[in-house]
C-alpha positions in Angstrom: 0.1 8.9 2.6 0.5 8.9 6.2 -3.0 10.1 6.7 -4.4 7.0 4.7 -2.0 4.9 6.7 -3.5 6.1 10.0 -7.3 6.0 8.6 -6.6 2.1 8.8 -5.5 1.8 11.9 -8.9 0.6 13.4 -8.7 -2.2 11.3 -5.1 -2.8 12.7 -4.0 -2.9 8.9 -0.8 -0.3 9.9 -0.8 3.2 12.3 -0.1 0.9 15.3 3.0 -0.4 13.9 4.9 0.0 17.3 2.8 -1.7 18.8 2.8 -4.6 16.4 6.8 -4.1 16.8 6.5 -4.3 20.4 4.8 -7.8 20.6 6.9 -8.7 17.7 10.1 -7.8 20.0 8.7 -9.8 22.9 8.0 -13.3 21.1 9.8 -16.4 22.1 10.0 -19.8 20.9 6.4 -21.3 22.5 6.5 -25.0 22.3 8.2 -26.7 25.3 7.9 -24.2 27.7 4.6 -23.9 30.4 2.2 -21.9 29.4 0.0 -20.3 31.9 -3.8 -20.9 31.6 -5.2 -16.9 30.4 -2.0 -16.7 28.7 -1.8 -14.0 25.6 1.7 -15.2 24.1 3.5 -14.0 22.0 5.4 -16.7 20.1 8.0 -17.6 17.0 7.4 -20.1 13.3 11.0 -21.5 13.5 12.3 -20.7 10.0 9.8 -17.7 9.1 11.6 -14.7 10.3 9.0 -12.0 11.3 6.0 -14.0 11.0 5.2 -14.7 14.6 1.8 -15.6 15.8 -0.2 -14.4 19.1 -2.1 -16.7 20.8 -4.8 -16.5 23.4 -5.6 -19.3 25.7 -8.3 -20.2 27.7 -8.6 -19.8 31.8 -7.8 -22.9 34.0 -12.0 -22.4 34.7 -12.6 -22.0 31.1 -10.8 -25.1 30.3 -11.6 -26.8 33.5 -13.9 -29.4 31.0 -10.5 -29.8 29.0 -9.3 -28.3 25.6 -12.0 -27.7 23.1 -9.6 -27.4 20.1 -7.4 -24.5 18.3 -9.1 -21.8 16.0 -6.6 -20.1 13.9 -8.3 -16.8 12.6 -5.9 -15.0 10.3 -6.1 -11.2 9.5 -7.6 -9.1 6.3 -4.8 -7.8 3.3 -3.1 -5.2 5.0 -4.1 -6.3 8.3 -1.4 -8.0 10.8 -2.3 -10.2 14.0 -1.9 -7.1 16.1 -5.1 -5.6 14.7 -6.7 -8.9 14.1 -9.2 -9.6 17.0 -9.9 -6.1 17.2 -11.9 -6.6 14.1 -14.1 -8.6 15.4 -14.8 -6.5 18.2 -18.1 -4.7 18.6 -17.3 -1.1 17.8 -13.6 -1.8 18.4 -13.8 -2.6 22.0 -11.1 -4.6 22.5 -12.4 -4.9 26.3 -15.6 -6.1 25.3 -16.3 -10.4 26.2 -18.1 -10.3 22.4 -14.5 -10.0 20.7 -13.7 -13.1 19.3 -10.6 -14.6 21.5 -13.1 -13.9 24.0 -15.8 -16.0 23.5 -13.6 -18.7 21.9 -12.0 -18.8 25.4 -14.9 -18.8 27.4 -15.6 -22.3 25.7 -12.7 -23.7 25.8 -10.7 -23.0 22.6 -7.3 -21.9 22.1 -7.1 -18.9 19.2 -4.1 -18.3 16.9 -3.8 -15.0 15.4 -0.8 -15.3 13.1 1.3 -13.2 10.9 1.1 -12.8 6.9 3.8 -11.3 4.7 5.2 -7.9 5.2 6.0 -5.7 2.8 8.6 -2.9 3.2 8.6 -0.1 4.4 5.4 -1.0 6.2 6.1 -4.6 7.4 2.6 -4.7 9.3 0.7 -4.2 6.2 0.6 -7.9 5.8 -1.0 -10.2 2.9 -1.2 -14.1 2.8 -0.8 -15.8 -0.9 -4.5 -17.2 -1.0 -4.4 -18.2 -4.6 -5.6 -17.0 -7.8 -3.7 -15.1 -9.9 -4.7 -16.6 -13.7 -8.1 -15.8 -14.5 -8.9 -14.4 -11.0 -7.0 -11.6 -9.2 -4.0 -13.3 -7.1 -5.0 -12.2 -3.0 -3.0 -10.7 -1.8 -0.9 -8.0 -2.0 3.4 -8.6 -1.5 3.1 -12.4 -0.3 1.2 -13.2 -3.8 3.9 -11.0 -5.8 6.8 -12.8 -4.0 5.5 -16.4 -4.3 5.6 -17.3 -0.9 4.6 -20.7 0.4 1.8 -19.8 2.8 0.9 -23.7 2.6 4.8 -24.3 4.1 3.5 -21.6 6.7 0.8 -23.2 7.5 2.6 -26.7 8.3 5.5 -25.0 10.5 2.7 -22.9 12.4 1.1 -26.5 13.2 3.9 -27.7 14.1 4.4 -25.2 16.4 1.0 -25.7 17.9 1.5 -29.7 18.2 4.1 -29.0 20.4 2.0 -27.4 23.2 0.6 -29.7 25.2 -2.5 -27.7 26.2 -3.9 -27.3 23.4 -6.5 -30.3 21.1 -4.8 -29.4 17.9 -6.8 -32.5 16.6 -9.6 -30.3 16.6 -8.9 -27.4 14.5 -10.4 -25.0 12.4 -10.5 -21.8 10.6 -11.4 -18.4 10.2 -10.7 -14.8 8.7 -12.1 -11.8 6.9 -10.9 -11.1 3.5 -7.7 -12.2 2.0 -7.6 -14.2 5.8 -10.8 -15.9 4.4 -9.7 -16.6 1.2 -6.4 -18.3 3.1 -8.9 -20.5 5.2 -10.3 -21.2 2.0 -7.0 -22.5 0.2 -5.8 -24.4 3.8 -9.2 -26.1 4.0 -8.3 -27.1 0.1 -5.1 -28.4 0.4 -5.3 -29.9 3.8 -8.6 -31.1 4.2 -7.5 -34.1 6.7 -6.4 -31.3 9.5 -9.4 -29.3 9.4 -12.5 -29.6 10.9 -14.5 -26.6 10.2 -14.0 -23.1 8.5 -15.8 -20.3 8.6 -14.4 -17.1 6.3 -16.2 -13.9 6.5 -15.7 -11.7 3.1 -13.7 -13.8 1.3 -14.1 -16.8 -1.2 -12.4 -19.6 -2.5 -10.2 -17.5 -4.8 -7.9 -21.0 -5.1 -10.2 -23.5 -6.5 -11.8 -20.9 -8.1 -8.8 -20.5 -10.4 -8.0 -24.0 -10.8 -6.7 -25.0 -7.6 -7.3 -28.9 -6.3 -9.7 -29.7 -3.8 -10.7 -32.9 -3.6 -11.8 -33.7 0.1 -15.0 -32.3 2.1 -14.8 -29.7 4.9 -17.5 -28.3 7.1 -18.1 -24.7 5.5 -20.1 -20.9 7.3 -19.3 -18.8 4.5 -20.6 -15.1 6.2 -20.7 -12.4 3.3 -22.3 -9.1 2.7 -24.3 -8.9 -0.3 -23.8 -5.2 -0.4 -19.9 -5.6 0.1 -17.7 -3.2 -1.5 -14.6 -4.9 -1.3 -15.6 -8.2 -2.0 -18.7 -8.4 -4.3 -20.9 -10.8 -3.2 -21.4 -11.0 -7.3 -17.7 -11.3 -7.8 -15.6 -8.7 -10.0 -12.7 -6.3 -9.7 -14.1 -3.8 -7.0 -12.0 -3.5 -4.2 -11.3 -1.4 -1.0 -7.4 -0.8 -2.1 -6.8 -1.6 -5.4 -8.3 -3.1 -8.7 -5.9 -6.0 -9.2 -8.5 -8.8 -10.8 -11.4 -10.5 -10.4 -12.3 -11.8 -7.0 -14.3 -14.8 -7.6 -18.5 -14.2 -6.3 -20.0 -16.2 -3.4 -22.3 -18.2 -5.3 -19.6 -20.3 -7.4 -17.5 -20.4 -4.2 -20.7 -22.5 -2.4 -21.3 -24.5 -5.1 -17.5 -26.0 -5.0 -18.2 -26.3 -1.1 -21.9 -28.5 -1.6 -20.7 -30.4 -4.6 -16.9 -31.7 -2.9 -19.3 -32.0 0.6 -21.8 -34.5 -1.6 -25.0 -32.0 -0.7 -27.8 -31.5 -3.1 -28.6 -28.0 -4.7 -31.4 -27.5 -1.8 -31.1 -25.4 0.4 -33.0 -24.7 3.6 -33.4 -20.6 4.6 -33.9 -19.1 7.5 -34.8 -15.4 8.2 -32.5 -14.7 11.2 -34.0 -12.8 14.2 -33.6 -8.7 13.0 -32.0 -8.2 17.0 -31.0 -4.4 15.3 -33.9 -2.8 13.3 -31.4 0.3 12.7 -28.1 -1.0 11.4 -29.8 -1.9 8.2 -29.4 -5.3 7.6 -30.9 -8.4 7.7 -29.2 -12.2 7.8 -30.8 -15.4 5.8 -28.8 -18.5 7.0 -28.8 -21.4 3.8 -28.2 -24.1 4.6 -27.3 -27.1 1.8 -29.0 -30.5 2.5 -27.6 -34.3 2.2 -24.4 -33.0 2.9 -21.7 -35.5 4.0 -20.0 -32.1 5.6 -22.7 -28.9 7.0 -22.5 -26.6 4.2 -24.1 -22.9 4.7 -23.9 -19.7 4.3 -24.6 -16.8 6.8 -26.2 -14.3 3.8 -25.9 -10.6 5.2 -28.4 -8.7 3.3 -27.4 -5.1 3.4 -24.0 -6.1 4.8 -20.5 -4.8 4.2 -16.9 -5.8 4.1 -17.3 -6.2 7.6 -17.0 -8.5 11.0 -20.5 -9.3 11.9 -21.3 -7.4 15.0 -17.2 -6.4 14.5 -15.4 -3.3 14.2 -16.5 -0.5 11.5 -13.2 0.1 11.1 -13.9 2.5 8.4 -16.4 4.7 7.4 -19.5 3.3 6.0 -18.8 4.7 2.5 -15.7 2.8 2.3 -16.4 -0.9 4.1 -20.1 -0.8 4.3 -22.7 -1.6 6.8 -21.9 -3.8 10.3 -24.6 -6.4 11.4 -25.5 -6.4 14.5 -28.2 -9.4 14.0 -25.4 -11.9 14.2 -21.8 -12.3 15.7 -18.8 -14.5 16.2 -21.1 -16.5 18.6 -23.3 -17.8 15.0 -18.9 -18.9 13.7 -18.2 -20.5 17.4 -21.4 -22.6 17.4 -20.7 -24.1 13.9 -17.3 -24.9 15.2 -19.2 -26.3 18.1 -21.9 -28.4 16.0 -18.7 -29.8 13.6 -16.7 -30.7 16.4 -16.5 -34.6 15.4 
């Protein structure tokens, strides 16, 4: 067992539990105190015991145009906030300016990591409650079998965040790979007035998929690999960890999306530049028209369960293939373009 548990560590999903203990150790209660600009803080939900969140903010020079608005990116089943911008890190370099924090900072943005349930004995193998659980599988993990209210989460994590005064929480979105993605899914579902954007990489809309309400637009970049082996792009039960239900496929997940944003069933697609002839994908960008909200989806043709241009933080028989034709710059410009 401990030799699976440490096979996941690059992925942040457990092995680097004391350091995840560590930053859990040093948070503090956030809102009301100064926060330096190029702050990494770690900081307390009030009322959620354990589920902290880090969060990155930009340079004074970064944000010398003012605050661009808050990203809240939230971690893969297993996963914890530790691990979570590793991820998206090319090749795991957490010291590379293509991670995500990075280049949210360098224009301007704020970026949440927060914490999912733990489950004991491993309390950084985290899950959030995305939904499902009827006809589809239930994602994820201990905070689906426990019922938790990762809505309730959500609104004392906000809360949290209004409280700073350097951050433009009226600009927020969303983001996440997996069961993090399915969770921007559900948030963007149940409250659609706070959100501008979302962007989820691997992970569909497991709630409405299963019956759950979502009755207002939201600006969508869904980014999935068609050859993903945790996620099937054509839906089903294969997964990475364990067979628990049917994870609902990309195409019925988009078509909620461009009927609730009012589009019509065209779509415009691109061929993406192939920047990386060797890593043996290619990327087709759709994109719905006469939407009253952008609609598209970053199609990764060859792709994995995987960040684009992120961490391949398991072997390729296991995850799949990393893109490296597209990155978190294609999420950040979306945010960017749906701003207003």
């Amino acid at each position: 067992m401990q030799a699976r548990l440490t096979r996941f560590a690059a992925f942040g999903l457990v092995g680097i539990a004391t350091v995840a203990s560590n930053a859990c150790n040093r948070e503090t209660p956030c809102a009301g105190r100064a926060l330096r600009p190029g702050e990494i803080a770690e900081c307390t939900v009030p009322g959620w015991t354990d589920r902290g969140y880090t969060l990155h903010l930009p340079t004074a020079a970064q944000a010398a145009a003012g605050p661009r608005g808050v990203i809240i990116s939230f971690h893969g089943g297993g996963g914890s906030r530790v691990g979570a911008n590793r991820t998206s890190c090319p090749r795991g370099d957490t010291t590379s300016s293509a991670c995500f924090a990075s280049l949210a900072n360098a224009r301007g943005y704020a970026v949440v990591f927060p914490d999912g349930t733990g489950a004991r004995p491993a309390r950084n193998l985290r899950t959030w409650n995305a939904g499902g659980g009827e006809a589809l599988a239930c994602v994820s993990g201990a905070a689906c079998r426990s019922g938790v209210d990762d809505i309730a989460y959500f609104d004392a994590l906000l809360e949290q965040l209004q409280g700073l005064p350097q951050l433009d929480t009226e600009h927020l979105f969303l983001t996440g790979i997996s069961n993090g993605a399915a969770m921007s899914h559900r948030i963007a579902c149940e409250r659609a007035s706070m959100i501008r954007a979302i962007a989820p990489v691997a992970g569909t809309n497991q709630f409405a998929g299963d019956g759950g309400a979502c009755a207002d637009p939201v600006a969508v970049l869904q980014v999935h690999g068609t050859s993903d082996p945790c996620w099937p792009y054509e839906g089903g039960s294969q997964s990475c960890l364990e067979n628990n239900g049917d994870k609902l496929a990309v195409a019925p997940s988009m078509e909620g999306w461009r009927s609730r944003n009012g589009c019509t069933a065209v779509t415009n697609d691109t061929l993406l530049n192939d920047i990386d002839p060797s890593d043996g994908t290619s990327v087709i960008l759709q994109r719905w028209a006469g939407c009253r909200k952008a609609t598209e989806l970053l199609r990764i043709d060859g792709g994995g369960h995987t960040w684009p241009n992120g961490d391949p933080y398991l072997d390729e028989d296991r995850v799949g293939l990393v893109t490296h034709d597209v990155g978190s710059e294609q999420i950040l410009q979306f945010f960017e373009d749906n701003r207003e």
